[in-house]
N, C-alpha and C positions, 0 to 999 in steps of 0.2 A: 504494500500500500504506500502511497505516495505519503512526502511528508504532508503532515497537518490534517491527512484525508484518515479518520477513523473506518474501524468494518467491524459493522454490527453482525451479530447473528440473534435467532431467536432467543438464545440464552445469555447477552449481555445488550440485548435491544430495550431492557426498563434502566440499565445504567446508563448507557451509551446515549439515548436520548429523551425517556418522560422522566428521570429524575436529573437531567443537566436545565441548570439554570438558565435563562436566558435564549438566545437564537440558535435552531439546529436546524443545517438543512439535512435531509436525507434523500440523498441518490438512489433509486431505487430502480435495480439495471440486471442485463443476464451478460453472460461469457457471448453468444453470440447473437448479440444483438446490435449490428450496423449503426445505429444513431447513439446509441449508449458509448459506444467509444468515440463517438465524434465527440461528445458531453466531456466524458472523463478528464482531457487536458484544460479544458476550462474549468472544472471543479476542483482541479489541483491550483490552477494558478491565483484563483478566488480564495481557494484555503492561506495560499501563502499571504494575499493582501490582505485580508481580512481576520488575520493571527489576533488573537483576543477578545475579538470581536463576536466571530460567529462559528459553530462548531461545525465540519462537514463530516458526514456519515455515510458511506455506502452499503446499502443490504443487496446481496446476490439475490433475486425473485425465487431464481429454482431452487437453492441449498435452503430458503429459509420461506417456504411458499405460507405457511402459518401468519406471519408477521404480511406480506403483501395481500393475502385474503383478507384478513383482521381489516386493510385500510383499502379495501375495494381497488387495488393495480389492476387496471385493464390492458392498460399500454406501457410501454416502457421506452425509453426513460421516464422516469416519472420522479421531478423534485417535490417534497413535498416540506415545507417548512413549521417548525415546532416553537412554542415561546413557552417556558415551563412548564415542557410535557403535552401542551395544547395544541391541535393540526390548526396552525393559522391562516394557511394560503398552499397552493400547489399549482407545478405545470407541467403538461404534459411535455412527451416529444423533445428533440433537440431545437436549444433557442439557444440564439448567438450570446456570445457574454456579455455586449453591451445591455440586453435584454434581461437579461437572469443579474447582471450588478443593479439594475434601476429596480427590481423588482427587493433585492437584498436592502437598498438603502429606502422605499419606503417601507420597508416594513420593521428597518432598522429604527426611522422617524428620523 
């Protein structure tokens, strides 16, 4: 895992993201999914700017299918963003990073 980017699985998904305080996004992607790897180098480089800020998370769909049923993943990539443990906001599909940074800083405020 790249730096700053955490990997949840179903048995460290209440640490890693409902009991972290503040902004978490969660990547929510498979091994062979074409636009999820197009996502990936923008959620590492997001992780690097946004050091302190906000937490990034990747759940694999297929290894941890429990946790993506739980939050209705239809499509993937799928960001979906948490504010103490709470689903705040999400988007589907691959969006440029100008797109997914404007969407981080309002929800940043």
């Amino acid at each position: 895992m790249a730096e700053g980017v955490y990997n949840a699985t179903t048995e460290t998904w209440e640490a890693e993201v409902l009991k972290e305080s503040g902004l978490v996004l969660v990547d929510f992607w498979a091994v062979w999914c074409g636009p999820c790897r197009m996502v990936a180098p923008i959620i590492e480089e997001l992780a690097k700017e946004y050091t302190g800020k906000v937490k990034f998370v990747k759940l694999n769909t297929d290894e941890n299918p429990d946790i993506a049923s739980k939050y209705k993943i239809m499509g993937i990539p799928t960001l979906m963003f948490f504010r103490n443990g709470e689903k705040v906001d999400q988007l589907v599909g691959a969006v440029p990073k100008p797109q997914l940074k404007d969407r981080i800083e309002n929800i940043l405020g």
